[in-house]
Structure formats: structure tokens, C-alpha cells
MOPAC internal coordinates of N, CA, C and O (Angstrom, degrees):
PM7 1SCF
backbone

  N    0.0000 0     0.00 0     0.00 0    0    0    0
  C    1.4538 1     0.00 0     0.00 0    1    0    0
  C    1.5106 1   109.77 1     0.00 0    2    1    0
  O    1.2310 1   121.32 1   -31.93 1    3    2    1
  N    1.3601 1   115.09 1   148.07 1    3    2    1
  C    1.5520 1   118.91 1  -158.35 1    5    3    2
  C    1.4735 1    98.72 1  -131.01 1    6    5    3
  O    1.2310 1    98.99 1   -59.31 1    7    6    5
  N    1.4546 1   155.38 1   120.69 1    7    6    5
  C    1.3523 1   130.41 1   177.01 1    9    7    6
  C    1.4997 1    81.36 1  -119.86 1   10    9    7
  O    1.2310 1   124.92 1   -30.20 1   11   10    9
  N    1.4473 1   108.16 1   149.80 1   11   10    9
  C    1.7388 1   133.84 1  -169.03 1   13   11   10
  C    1.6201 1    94.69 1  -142.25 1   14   13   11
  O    1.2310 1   136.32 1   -31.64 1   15   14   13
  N    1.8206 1    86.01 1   148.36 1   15   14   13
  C    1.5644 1   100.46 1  -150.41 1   17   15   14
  C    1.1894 1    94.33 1  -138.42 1   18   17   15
  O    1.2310 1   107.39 1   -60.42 1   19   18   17
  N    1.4289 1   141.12 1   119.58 1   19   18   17
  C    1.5214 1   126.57 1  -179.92 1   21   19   18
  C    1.5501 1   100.22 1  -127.17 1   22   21   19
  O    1.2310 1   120.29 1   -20.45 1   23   22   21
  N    1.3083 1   117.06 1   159.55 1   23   22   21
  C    1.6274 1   116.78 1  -137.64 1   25   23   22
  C    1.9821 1    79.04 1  -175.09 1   26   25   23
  O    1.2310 1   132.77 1   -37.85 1   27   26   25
  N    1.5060 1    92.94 1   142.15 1   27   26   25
  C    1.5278 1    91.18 1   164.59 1   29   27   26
  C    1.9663 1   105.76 1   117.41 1   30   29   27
  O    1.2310 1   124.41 1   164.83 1   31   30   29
  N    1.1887 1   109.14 1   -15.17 1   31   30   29
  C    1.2930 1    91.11 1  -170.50 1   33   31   30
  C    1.4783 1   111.80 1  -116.57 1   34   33   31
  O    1.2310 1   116.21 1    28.83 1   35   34   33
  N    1.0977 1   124.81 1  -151.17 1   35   34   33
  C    1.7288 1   112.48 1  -140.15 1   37   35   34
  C    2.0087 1   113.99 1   145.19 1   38   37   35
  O    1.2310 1   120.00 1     0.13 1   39   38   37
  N    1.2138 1   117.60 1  -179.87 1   39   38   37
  C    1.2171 1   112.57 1   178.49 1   41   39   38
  C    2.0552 1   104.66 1  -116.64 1   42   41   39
  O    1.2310 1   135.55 1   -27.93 1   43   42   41
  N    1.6613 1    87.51 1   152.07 1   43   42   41
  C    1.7388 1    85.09 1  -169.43 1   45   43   42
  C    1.2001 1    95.64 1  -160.19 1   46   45   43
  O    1.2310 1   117.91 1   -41.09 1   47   46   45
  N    1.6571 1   121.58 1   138.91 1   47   46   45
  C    1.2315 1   126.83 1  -169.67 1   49   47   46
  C    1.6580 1   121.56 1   -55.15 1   50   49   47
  O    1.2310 1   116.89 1    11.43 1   51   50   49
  N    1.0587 1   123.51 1  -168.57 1   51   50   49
  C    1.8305 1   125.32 1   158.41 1   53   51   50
  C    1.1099 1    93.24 1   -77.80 1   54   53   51
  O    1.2310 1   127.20 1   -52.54 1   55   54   53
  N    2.1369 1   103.74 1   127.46 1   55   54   53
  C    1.4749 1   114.03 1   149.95 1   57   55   54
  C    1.4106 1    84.06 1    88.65 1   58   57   55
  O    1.2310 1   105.23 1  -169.89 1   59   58   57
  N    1.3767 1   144.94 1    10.11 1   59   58   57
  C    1.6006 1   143.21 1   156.57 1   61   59   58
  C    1.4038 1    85.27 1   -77.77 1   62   61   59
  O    1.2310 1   124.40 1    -1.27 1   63   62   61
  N    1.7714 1   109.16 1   178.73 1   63   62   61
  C    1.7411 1   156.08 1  -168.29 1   65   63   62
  C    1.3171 1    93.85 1  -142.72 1   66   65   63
  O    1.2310 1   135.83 1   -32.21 1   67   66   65
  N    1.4389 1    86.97 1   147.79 1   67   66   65
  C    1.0877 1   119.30 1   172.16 1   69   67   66
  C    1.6909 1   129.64 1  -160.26 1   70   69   67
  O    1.2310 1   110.13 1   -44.62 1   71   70   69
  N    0.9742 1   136.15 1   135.38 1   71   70   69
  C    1.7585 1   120.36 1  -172.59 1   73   71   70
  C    1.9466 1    94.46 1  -138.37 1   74   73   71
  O    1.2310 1   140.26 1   -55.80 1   75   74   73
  N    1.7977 1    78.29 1   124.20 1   75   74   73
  C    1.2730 1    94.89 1   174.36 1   77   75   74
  C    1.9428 1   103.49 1  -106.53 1   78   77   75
  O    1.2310 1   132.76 1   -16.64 1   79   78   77
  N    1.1571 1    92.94 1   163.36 1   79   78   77
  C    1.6939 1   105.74 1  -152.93 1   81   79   78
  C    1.6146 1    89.64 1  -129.79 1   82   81   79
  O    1.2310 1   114.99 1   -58.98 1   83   82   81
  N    1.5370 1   127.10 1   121.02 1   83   82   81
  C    1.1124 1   123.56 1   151.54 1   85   83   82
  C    1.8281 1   118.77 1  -114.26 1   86   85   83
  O    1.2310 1   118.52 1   -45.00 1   87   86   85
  N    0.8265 1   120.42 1   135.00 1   87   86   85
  C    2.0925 1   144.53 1  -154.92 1   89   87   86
  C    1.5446 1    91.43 1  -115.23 1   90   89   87
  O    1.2310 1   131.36 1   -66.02 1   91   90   89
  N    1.3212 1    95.68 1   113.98 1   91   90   89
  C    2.1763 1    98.42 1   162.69 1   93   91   90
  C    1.2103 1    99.78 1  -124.46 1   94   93   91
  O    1.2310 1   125.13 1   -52.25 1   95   94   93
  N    1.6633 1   107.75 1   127.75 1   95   94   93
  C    1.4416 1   117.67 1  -168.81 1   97   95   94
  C    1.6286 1   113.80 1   -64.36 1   98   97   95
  O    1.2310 1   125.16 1   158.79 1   99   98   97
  N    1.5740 1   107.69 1   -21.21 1   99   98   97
  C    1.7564 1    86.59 1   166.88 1  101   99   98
  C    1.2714 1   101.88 1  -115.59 1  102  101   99
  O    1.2310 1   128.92 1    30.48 1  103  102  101
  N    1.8616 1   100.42 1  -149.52 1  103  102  101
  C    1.4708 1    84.01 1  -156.13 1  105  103  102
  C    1.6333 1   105.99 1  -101.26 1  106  105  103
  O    1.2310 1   123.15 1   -22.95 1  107  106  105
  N    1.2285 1   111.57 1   157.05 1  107  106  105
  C    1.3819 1    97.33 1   169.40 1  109  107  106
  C    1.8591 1   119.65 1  -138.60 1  110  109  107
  O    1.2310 1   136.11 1   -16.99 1  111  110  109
  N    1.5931 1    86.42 1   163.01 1  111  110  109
  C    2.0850 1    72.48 1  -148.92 1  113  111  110
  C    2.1588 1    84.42 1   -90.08 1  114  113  111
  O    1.2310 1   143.14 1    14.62 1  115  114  113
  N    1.4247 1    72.65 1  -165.38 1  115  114  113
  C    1.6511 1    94.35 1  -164.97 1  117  115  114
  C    1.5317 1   102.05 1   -77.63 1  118  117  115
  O    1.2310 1   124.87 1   154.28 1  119  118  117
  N    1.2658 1   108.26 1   -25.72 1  119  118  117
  C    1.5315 1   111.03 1  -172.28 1  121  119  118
  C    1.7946 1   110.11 1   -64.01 1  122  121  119
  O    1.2310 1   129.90 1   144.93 1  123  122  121
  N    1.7304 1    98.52 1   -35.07 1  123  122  121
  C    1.6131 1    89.78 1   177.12 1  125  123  122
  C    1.5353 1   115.99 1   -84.03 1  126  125  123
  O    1.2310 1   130.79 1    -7.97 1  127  126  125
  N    1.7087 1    96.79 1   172.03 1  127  126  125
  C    1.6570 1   116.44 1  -157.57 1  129  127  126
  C    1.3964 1    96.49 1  -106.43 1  130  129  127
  O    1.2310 1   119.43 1   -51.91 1  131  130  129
  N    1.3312 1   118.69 1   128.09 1  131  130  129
  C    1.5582 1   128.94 1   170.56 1  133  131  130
  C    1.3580 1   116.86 1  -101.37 1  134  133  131
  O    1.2310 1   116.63 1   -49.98 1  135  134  133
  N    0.7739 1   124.01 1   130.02 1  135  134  133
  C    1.6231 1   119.31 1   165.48 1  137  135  134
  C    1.5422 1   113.17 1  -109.58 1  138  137  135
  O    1.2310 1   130.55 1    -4.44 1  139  138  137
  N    1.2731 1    97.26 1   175.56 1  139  138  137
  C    1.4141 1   120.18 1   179.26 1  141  139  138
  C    1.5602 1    97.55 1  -140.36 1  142  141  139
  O    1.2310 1   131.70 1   -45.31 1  143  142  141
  N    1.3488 1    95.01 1   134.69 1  143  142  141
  C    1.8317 1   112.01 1   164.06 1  145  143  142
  C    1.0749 1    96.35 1  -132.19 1  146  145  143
  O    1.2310 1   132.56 1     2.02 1  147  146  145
  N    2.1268 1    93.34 1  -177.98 1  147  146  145
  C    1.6995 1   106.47 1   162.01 1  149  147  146
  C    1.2609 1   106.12 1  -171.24 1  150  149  147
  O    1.2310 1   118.22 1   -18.75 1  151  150  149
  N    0.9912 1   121.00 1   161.25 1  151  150  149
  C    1.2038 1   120.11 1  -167.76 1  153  151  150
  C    1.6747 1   106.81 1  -143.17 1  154  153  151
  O    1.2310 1   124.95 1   -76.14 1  155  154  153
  N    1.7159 1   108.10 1   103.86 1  155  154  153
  C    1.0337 1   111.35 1  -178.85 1  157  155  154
  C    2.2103 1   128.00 1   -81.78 1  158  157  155
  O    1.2310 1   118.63 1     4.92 1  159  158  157
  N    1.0646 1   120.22 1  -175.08 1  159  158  157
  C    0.8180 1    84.95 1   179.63 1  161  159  158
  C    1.4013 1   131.39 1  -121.66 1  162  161  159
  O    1.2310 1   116.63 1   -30.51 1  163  162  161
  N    1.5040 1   124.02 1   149.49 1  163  162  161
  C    1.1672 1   155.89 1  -157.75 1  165  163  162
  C    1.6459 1   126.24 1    84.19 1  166  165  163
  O    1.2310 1   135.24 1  -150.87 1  167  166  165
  N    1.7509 1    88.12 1    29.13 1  167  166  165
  C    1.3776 1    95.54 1  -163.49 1  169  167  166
  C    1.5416 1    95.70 1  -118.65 1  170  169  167
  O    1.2310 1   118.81 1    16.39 1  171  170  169
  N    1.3869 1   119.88 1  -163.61 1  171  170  169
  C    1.5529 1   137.94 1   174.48 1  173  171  170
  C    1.8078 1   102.66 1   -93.24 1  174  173  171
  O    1.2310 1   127.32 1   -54.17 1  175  174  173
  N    0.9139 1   103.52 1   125.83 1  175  174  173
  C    1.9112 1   103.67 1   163.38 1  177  175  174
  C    1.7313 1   108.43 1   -46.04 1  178  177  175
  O    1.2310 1   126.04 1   -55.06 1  179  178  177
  N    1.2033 1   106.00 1   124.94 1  179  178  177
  C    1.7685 1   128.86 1  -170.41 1  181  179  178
  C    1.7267 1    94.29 1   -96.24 1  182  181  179
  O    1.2310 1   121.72 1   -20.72 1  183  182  181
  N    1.5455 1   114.31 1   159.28 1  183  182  181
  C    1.2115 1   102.94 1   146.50 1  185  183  182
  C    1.4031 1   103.83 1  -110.43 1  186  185  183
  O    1.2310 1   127.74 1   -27.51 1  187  186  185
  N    1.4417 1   102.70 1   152.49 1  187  186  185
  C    1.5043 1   114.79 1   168.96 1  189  187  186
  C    1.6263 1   121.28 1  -102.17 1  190  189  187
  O    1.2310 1   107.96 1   179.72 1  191  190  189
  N    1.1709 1   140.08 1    -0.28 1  191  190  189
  C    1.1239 1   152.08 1   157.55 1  193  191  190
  C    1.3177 1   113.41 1   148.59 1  194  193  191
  O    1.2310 1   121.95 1     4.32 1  195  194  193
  N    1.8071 1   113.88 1  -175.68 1  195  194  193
  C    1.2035 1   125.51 1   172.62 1  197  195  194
  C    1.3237 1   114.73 1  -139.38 1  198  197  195
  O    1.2310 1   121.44 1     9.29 1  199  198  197
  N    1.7786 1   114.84 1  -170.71 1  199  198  197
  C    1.1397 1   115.85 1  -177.90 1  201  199  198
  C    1.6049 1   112.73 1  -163.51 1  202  201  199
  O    1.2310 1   119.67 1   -39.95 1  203  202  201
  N    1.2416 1   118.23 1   140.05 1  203  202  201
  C    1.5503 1   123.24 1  -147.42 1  205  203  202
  C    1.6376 1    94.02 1  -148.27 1  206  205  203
  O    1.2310 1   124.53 1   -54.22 1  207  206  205
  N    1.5142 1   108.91 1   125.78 1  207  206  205
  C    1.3182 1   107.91 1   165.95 1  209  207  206
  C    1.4967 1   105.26 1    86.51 1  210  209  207
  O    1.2310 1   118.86 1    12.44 1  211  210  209
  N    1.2564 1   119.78 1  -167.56 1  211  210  209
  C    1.6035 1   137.35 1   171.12 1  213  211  210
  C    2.2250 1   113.11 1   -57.76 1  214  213  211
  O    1.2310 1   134.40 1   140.42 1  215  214  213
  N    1.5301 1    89.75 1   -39.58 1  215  214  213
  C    1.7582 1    94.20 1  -179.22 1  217  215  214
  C    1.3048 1    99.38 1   168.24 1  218  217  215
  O    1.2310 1   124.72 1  -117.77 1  219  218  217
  N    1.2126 1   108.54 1    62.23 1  219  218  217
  C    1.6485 1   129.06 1   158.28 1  221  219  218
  C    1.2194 1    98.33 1   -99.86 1  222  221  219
  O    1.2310 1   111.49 1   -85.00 1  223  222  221
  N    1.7576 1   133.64 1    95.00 1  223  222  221
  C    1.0842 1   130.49 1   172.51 1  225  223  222
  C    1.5295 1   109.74 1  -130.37 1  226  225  223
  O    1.2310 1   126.69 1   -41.63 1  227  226  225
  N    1.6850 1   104.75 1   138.37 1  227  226  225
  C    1.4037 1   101.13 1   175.00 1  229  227  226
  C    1.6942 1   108.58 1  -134.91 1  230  229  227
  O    1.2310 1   126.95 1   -29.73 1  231  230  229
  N    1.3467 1   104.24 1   150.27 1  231  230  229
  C    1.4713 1   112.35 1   175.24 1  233  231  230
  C    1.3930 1   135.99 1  -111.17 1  234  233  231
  O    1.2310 1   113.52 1     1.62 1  235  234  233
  N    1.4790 1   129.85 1  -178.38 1  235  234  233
  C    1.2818 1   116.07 1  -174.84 1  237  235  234
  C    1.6719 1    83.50 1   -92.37 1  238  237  235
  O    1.2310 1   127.89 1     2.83 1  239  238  237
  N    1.6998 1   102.41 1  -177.17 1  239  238  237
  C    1.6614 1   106.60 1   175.37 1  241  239  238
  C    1.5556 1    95.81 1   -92.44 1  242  241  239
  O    1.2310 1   109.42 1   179.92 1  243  242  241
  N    1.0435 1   137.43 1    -0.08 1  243  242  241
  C    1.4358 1   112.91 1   174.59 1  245  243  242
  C    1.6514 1   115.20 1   -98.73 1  246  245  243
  O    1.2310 1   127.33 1  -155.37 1  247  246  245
  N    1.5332 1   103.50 1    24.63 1  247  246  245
  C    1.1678 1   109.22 1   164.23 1  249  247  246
  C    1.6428 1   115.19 1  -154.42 1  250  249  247
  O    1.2310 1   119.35 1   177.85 1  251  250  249
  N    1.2997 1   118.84 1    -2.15 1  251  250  249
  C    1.1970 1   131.68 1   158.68 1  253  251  250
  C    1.5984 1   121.44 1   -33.92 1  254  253  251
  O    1.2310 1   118.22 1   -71.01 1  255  254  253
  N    1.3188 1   121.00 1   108.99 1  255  254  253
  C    1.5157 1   115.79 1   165.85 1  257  255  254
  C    1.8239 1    83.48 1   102.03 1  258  257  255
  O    1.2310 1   114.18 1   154.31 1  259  258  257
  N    0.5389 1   128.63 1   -25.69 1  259  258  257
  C    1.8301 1   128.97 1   171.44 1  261  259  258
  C    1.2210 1   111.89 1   -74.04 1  262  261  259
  O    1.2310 1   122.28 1   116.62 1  263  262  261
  N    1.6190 1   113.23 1   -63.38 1  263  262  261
  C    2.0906 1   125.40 1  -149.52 1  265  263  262
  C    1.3492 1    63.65 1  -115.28 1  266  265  263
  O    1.2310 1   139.38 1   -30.59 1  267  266  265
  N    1.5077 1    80.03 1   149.41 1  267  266  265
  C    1.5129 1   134.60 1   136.28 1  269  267  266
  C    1.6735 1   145.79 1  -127.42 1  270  269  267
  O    1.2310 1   122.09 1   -73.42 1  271  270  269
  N    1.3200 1   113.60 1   106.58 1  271  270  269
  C    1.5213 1   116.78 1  -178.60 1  273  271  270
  C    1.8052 1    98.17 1   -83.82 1  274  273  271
  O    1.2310 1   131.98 1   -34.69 1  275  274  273
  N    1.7780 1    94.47 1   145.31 1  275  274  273
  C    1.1180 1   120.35 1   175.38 1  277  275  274
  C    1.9828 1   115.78 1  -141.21 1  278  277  275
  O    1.2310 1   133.84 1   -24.23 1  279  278  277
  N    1.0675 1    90.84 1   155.77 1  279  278  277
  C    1.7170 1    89.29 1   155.30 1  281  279  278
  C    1.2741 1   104.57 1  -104.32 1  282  281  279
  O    1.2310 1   129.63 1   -13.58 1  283  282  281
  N    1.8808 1    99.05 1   166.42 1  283  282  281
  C    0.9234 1   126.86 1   169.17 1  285  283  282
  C    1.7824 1   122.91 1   -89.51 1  286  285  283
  O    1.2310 1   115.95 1    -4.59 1  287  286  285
  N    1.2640 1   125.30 1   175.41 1  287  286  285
  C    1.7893 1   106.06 1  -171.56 1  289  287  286
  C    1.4384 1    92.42 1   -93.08 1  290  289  287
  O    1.2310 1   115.43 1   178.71 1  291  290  289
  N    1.1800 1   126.28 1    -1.29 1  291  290  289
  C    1.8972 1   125.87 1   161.68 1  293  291  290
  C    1.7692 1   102.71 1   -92.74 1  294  293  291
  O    1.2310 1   118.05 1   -65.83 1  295  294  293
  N    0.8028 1   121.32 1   114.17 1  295  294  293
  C    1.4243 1   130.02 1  -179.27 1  297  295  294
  C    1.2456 1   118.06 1   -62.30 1  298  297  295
  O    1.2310 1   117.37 1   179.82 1  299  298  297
  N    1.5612 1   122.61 1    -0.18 1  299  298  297
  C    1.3662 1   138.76 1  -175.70 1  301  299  298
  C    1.3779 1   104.29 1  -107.14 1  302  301  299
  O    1.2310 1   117.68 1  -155.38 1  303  302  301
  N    1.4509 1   122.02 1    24.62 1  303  302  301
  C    1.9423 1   132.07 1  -179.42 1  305  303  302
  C    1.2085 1   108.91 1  -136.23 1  306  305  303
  O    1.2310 1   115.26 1   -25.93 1  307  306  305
  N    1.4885 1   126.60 1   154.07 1  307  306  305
  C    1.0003 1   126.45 1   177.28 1  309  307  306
  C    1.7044 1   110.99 1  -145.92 1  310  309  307
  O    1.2310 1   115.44 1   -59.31 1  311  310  309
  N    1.3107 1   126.25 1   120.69 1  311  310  309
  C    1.6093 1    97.82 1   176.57 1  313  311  310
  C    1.3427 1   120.64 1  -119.34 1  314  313  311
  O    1.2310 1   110.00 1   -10.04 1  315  314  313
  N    1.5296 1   136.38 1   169.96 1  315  314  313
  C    1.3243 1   141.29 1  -165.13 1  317  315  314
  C    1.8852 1    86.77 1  -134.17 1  318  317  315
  O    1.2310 1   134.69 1   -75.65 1  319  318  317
  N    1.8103 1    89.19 1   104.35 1  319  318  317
  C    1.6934 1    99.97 1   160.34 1  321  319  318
  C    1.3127 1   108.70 1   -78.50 1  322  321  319
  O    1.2310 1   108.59 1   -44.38 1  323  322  321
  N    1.4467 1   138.96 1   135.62 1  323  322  321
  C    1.6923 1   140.54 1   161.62 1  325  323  322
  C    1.2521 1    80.78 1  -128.09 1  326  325  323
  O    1.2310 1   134.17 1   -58.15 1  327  326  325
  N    1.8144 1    90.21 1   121.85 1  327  326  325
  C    1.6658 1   116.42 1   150.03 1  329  327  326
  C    1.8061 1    92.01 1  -123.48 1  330  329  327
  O    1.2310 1   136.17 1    -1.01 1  331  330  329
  N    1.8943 1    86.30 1   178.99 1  331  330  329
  C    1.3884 1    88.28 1  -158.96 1  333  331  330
  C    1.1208 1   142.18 1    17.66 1  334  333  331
  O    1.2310 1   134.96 1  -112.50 1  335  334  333
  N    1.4191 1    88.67 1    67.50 1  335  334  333
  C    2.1368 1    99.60 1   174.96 1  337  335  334
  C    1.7278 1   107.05 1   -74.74 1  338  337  335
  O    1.2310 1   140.15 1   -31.59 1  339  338  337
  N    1.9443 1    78.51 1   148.41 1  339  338  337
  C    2.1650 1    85.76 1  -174.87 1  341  339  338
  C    1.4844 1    74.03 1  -113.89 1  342  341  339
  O    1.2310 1   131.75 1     0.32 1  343  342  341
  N    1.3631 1    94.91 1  -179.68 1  343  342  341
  C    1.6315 1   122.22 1  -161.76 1  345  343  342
  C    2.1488 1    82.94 1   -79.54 1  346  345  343
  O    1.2310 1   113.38 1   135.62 1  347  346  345
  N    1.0151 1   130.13 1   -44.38 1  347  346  345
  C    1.5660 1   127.84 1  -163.02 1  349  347  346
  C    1.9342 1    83.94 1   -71.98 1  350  349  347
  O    1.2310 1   108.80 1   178.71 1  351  350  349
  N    1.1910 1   138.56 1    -1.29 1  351  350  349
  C    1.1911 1   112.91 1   178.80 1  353  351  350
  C    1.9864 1   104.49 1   -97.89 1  354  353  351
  O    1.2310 1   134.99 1  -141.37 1  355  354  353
  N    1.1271 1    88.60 1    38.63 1  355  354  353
  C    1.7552 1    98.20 1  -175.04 1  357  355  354
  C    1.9021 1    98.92 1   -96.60 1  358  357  355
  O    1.2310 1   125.82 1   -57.70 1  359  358  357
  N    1.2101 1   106.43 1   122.30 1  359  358  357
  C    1.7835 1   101.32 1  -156.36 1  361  359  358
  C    1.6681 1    88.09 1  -170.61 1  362  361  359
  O    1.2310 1   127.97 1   -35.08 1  363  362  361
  N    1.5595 1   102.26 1   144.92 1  363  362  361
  C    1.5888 1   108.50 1   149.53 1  365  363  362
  C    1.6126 1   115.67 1   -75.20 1  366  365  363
  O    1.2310 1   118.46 1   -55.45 1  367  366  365
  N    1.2846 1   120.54 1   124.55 1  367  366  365
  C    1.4004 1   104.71 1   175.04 1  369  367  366
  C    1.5144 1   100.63 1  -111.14 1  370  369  367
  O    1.2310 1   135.66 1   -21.76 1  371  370  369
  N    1.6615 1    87.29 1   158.24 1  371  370  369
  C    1.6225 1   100.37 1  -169.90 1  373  371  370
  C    1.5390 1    88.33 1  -126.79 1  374  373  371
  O    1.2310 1   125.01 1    -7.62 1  375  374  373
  N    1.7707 1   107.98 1   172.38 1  375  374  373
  C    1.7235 1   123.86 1   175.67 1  377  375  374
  C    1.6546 1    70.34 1  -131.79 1  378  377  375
  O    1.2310 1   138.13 1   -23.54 1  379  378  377
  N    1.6118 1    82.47 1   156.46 1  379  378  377
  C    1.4643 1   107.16 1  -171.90 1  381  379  378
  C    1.6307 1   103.07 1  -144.61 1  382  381  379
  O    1.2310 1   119.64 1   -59.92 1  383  382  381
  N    1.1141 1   118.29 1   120.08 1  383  382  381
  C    1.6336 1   121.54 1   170.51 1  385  383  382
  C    1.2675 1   109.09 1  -109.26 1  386  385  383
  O    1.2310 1   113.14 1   -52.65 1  387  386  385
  N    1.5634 1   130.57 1   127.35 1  387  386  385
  C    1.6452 1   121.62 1   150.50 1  389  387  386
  C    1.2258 1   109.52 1   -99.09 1  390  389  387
  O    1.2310 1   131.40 1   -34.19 1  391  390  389
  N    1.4212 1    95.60 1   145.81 1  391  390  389
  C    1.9727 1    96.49 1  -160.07 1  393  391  390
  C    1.6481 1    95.78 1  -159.17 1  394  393  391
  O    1.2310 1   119.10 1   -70.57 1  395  394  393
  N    1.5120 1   119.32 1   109.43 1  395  394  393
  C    1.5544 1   136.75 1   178.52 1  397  395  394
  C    2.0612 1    99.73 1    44.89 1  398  397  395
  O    1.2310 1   135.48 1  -130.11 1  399  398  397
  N    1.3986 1    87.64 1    49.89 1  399  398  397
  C    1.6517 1   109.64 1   151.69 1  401  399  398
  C    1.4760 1   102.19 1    65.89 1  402  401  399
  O    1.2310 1   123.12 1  -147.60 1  403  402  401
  N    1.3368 1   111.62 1    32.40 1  403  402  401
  C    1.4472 1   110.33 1   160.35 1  405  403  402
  C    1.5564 1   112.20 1  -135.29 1  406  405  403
  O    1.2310 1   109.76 1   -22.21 1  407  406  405
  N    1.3069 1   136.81 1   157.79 1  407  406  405
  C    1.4219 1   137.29 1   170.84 1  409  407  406
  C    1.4027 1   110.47 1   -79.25 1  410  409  407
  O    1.2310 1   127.22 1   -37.05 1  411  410  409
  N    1.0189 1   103.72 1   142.95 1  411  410  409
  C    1.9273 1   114.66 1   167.68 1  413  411  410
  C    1.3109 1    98.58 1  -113.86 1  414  413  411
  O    1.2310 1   132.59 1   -50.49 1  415  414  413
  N    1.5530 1    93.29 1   129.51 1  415  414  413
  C    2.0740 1    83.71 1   168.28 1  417  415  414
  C    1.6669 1   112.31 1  -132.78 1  418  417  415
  O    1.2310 1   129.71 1   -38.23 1  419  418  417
  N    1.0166 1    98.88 1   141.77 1  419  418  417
  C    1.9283 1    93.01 1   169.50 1  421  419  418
  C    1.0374 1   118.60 1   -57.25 1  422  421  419
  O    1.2310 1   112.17 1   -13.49 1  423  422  421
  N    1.6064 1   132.38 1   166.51 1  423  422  421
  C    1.5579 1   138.05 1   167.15 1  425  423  422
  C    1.4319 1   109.90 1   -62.88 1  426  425  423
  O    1.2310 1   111.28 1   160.01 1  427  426  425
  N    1.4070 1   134.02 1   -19.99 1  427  426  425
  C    0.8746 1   114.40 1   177.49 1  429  427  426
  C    1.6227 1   119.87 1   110.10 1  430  429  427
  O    1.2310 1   110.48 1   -51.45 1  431  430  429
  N    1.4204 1   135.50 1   128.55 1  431  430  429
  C    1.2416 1   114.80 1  -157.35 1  433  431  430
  C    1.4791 1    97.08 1  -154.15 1  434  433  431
  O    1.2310 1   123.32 1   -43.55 1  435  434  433
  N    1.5293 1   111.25 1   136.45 1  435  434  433
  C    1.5098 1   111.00 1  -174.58 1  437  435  434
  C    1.3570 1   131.72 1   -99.83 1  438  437  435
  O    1.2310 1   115.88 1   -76.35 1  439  438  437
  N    1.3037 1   125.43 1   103.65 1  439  438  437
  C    1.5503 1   114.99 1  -175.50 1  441  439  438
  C    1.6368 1   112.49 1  -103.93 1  442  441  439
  O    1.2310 1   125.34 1   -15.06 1  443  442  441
  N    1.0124 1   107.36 1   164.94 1  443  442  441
  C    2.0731 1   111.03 1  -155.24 1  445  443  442
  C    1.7295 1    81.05 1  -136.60 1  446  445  443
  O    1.2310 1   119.67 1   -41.86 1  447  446  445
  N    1.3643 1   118.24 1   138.14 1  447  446  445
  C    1.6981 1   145.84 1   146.79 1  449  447  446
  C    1.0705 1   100.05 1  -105.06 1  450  449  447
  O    1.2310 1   121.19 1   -65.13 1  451  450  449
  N    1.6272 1   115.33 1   114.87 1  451  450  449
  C    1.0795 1   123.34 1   151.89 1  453  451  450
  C    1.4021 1   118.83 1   -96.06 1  454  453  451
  O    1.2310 1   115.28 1   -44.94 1  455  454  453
  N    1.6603 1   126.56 1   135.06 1  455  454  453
  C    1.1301 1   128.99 1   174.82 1  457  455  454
  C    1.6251 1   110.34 1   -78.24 1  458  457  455
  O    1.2310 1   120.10 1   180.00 1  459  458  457

């Protein structure tokens, strides 16, 4: 069992930062894949990328060259850099672990673009 904790978000103008932080209470090694989604609203939950290894990270293009996923130097963190946020990057974002064929997901965390 994996519990994920995301922390970090808030409201921030167009073209603000922001770094969201997801925490898994045990440990988890480098070998597993984290994701990040979100699910804005009136829409379907998107993924927004992942991350594998030390900084094998890849993204979708509607956030490519914007976010950045990283680890943390505790291997049980994960974070989501947003620069140049647009008002459509207004979404609950979630971290997502699959771990011995089940999903772990965070509660879920709300960030606001204001234009």
C-alpha cells in the first residue's frame, strides 16, 4: 500500500509558477513510474506527464516546454514545476503510482490561472 500526498497548489496569475509536490508514505525506488494528471474542469482527467528513474521525464505537448517533473533526494517525492501557466492549465492535479498491479492515487489538489 502506497498513500500519495500532493501539497503545493493554490491560485496564480497567467505566466505565474508554481511547484506542486507529491509525498508517498513508503518508500519508493527509482525504478517506479509516477505520473501526474489533472483534470480540469468540465473536461475528462488528462495526463500531464511522468517520470522514471533519476530524470527520465516525459510530457504531453500541451504542456511540454512549460512543466517540469523531478524527484526529490528522498525517493518517496515527486514534483510538478508549472511555468508559464495559461488560464486552461486550471485543473485538479493528481500523482499517480502503479505499484504490484494496482493504482495509487493522491487526493487530489487544486490549482486556479487567473487571466
Amino acid at each position: 500500500q502506497v498513500q500519495l500526498v500532493e501539497s503545493g497548489g493554490g491560485s496564480v496569475q497567467t505566466g505565474g509558477s508554481l511547484r506542486l509536490s507529491c509525498v508517498a508514505s513508503g518508500s519508493l525506488y527509482s525504478s517506479n513510474v509516477i505520473y501526474w494528471f489533472r483534470h480540469p474542469p468540465g473536461k475528462q482527467r488528462e495526463l500531464v506527464g511522468s517520470i522514471i528513474g533519476a530524470d527520465a521525464a516525459g510530457y504531453t505537448e500541451a504542456v511540454s516546454g512549460r512543466f517540469t517533473i523531478s524527484r526529490g533526494h528522498a525517493k518517496n517525492s515527486v514534483y510538478l514545476q508549472m511555468d508559464s501557466r495559461k488560464p486552461e492549465d486550471t485543473a485538479v492535479y493528481y500523482c499517480k503510482v502503479p505499484l504490484g498491479g494496482q493504482d495509487f492515487w493522491g487526493q487530489g489538489i487544486q490549482v486556479t490561472v487567473s487571466s
